[in-house]
LOTIKOL-370519 format. One record per residue (C-alpha): residue number from 0; residue in three letters; x, y, z. Coordinates in steps of 0.05 Angstrom, whole numbers, always signed. Last residue first. Layout:
! LOTIKOL-370519
   pos   code        X        Y        Z
   NUM    ala        X        Y        Z
...
//
This chain:
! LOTIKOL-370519
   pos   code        X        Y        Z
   262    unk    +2087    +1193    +1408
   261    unk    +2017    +1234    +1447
   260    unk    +1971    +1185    +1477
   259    unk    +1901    +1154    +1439
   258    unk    +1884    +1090    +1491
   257    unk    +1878    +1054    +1445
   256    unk    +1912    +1060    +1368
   255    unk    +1884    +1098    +1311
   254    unk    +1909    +1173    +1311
   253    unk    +1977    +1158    +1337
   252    unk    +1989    +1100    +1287
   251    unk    +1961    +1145    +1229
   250    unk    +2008    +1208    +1250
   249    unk    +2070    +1151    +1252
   248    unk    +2042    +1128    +1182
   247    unk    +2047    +1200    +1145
   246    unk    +2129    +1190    +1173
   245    unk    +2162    +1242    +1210
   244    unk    +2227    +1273    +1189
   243    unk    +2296    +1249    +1219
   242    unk    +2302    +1190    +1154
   241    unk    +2309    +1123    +1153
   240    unk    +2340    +1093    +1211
   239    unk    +2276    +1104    +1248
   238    unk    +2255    +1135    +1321
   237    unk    +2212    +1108    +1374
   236    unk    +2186    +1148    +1434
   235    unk    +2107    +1134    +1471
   234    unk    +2072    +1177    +1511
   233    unk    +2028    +1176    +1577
   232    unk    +2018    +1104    +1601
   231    unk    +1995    +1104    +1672
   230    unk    +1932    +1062    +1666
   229    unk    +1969     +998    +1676
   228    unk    +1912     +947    +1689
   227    unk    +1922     +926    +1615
   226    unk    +1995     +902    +1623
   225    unk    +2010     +860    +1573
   224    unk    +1947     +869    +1526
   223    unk    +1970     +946    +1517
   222    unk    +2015     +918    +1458
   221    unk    +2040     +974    +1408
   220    unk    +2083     +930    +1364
   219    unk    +2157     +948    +1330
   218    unk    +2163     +933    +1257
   217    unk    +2222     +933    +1207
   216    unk    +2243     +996    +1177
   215    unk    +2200    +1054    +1178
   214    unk    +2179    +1103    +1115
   213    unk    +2205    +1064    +1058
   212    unk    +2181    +1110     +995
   211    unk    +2174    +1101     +925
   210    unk    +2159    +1142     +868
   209    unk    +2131    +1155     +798
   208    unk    +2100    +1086     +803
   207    unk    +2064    +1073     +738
   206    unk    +1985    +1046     +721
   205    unk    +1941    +1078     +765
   204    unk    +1916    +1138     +709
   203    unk    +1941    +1183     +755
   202    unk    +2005    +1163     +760
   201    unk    +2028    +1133     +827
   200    unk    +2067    +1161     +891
   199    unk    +2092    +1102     +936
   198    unk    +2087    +1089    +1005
   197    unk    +2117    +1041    +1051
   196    unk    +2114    +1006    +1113
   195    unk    +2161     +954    +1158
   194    unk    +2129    +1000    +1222
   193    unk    +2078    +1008    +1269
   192    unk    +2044     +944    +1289
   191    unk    +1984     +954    +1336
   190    unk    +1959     +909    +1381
   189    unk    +1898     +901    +1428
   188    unk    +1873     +845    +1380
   187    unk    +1918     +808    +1344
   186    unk    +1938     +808    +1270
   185    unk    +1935     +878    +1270
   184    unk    +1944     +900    +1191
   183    unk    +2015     +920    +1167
   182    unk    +2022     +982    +1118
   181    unk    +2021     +986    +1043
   180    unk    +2004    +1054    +1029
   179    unk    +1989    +1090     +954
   178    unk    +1999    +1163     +951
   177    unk    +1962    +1172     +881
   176    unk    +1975    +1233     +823
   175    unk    +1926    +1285     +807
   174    unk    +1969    +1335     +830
   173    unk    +1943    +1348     +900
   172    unk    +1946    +1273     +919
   171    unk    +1884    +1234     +928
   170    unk    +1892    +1174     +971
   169    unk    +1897    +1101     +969
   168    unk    +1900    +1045    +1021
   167    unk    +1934     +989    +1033
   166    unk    +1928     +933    +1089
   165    unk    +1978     +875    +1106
   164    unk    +1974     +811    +1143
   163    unk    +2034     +786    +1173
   162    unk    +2048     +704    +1149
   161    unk    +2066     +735    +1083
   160    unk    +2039     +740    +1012
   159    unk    +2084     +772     +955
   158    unk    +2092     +852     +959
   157    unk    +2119     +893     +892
   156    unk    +2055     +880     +855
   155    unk    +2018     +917     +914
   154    unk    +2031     +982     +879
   153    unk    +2008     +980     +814
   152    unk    +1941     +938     +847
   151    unk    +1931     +996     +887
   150    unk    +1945    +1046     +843
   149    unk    +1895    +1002     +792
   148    unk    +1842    +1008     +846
   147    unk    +1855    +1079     +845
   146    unk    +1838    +1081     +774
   145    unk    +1784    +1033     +776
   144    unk    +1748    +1086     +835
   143    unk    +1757    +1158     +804
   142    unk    +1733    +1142     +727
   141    unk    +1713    +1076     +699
   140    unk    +1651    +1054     +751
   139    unk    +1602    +1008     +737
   138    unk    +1538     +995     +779
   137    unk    +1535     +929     +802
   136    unk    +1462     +905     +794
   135    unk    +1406     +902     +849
   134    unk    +1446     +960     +882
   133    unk    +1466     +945     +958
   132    unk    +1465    +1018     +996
   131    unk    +1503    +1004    +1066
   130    unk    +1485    +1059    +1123
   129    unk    +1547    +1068    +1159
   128    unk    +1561    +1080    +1238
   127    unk    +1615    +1105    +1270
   126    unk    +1611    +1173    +1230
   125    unk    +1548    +1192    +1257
   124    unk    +1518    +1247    +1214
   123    unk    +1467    +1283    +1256
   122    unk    +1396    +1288    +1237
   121    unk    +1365    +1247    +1290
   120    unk    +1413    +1187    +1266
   119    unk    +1441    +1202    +1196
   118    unk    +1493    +1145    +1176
   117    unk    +1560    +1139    +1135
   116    unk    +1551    +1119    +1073
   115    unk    +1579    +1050    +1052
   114    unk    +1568    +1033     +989
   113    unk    +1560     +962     +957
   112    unk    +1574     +922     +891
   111    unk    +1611     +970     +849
   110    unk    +1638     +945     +785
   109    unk    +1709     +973     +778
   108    unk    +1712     +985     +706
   107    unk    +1786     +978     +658
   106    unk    +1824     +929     +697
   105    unk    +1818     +881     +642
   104    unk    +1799     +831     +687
   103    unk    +1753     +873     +712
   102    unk    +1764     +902     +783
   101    unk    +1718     +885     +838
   100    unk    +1668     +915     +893
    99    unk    +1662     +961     +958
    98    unk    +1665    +1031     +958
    97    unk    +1673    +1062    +1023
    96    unk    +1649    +1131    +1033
    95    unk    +1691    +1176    +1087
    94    unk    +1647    +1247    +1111
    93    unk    +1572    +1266    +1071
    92    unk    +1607    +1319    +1036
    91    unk    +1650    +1261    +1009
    90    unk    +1717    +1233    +1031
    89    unk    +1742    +1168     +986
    88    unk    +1751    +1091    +1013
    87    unk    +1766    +1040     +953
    86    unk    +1746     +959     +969
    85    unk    +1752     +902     +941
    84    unk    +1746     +834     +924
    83    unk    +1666     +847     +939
    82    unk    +1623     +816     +882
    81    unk    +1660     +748     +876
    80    unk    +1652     +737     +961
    79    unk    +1579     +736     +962
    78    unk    +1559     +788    +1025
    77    unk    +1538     +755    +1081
    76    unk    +1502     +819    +1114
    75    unk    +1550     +822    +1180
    74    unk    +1608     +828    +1138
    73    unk    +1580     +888    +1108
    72    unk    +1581     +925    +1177
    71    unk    +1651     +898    +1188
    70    unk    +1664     +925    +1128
    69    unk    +1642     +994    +1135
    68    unk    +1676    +1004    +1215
    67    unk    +1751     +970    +1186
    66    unk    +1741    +1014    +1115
    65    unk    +1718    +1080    +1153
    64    unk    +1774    +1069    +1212
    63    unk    +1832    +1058    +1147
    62    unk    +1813    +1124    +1111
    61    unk    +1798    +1167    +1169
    60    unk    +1870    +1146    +1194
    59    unk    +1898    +1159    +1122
    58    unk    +1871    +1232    +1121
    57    unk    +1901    +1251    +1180
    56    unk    +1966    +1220    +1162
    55    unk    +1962    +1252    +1103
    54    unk    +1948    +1330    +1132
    53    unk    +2011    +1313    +1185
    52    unk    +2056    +1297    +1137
    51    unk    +2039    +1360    +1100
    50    unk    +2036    +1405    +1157
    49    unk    +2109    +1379    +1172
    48    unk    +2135    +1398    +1110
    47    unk    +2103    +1462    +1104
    46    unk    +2133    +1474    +1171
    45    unk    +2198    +1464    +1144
    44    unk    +2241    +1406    +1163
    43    unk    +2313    +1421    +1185
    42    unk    +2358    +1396    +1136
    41    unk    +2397    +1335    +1155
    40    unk    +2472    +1343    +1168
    39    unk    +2471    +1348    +1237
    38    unk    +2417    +1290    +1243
    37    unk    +2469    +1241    +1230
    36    unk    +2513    +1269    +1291
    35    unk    +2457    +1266    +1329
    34    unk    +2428    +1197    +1322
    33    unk    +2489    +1171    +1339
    32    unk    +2507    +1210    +1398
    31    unk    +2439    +1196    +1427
    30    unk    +2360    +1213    +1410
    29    unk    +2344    +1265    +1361
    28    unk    +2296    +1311    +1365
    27    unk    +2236    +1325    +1321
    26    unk    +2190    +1375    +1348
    25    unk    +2224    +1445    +1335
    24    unk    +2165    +1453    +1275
    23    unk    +2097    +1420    +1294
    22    unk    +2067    +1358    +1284
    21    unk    +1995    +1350    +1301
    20    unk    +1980    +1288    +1343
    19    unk    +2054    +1296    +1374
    18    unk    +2113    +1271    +1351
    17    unk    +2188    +1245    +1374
    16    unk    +2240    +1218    +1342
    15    unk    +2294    +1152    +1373
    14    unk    +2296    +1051    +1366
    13    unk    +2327    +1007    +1319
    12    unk    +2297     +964    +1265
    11    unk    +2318     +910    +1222
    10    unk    +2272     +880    +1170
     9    unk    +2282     +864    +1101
     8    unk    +2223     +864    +1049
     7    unk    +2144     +878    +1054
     6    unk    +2097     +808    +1048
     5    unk    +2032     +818    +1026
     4    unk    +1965     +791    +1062
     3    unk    +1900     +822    +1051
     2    unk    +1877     +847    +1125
     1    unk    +1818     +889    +1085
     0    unk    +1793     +862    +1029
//
């Protein structure tokens, strides 16, 4: 469920790159001697590169705000724990459905427990609010929803529990392939942990990682709990050892912390 714990691997991070909600070519720019004589032999990113960063992390902030909004929602109904282990969120015409349920043990059906549609109120989708459809009898899925739960699961093997909690979260990729995330969950409120994240790219059948991808090193925390009364704050500036381009997860962080300012 969401906040499941995994643990990522070593930590160390330094602080440089900047982005805005969309990125856009010329935005990257390195910060300090260092950073620039690394950057000088970095390609400059295309603009199909940067449109594609910034179409994923798009799509994996309405991923992770549908899961946190649907499963509060289903919290609230007492659900029995051996019928929702997990949980797959997928865009529809009807916006981000959340699929909540559990993997047989031969990880061949992924029995559906509950659904989380979002809501019509006077005839206008509300996407901050989910109607939750609770069949008698799991229905059983062994198409679209087992086989990302298996990218999940393919994924995740490489984490082992940790005091941090972690969230992942699967997406479609053009090619029929998954983009899998493992990124850390809040573990306080008012805070949010950019950073010590990954992605991988698996097969479409969920059971092979084709590739693998540390997108920040170590973790650095957006905290507006220590100075709340400072209404000020503008923009935020970090920057990664790992590469000059822009991560999928720094659009996400931008899209789904409070207040919302450009990074």
């Amino acid at each position: 469920m969401p906040n499941r714990s995994f643990r990522a691997r070593a930590l160390s991070i330094q602080v440089a790159s900047a982005l805005s909600l969309a990125i856009l070519p010329g935005a990257i720019a390195a910060q300090g001697a260092t950073a620039a004589a690394a950057a000088a032999s970095v390609p400059a990113a295309t603009p199909s590169q940067l449109a594609d960063i910034t179409d994923r992390g798009r799509a994996l902030a309405g991923y992770q705000r549908a899961v946190w909004r649907a499963y509060a929602q289903l919290l609230a109904t007492r659900p029995d724990p051996r019928l929702v282990q997990r949980y797959i969120a997928y865009h529809a015409d009807s916006g981000w459905v959340v699929a909540f349920g559990r993997l047989s043990v031969v990880r061949d059906t992924f029995y559906v427990s509950s659904v989380a549609i979002p809501a019509v109120v006077d005839g206008r989708r509300v996407d901050t609010l989910f109607t939750l459809e609770t069949p008698a009898t799991p229905g059983a899925d062994t198409d679209y929803l087992v086989r990302a739960a298996r990218a999940i699961d393919t994924a995740t093997a490489l984490f082992w529990p940790s005091v941090r909690p972690y969230e992942a979260a699967v997406l479609p990729a053009a090619d029929g392939s998954w983009w899998v995330y493992v990124i850390p969950a809040a573990n306080r409120a008012g805070v949010w942990p950019l950073g010590d994240d990954m992605r991988y790219r698996i097969s479409a059948d969920g059971r092979a990682i084709l590739e693998a991808r540390r997108m920040h090193v170590g973790v650095i925390e957006y905290d507006r709990t220590l100075r709340p009364e400072d209404t000020r704050f503008t923009a935020g500036v970090h920057n990664t050892v790992t590469s000059e381009l822009p991560e999928d997860t720094d659009v996400y962080h931008v899209l789904t912390r409070q207040p919302r300012v450009f990074e």
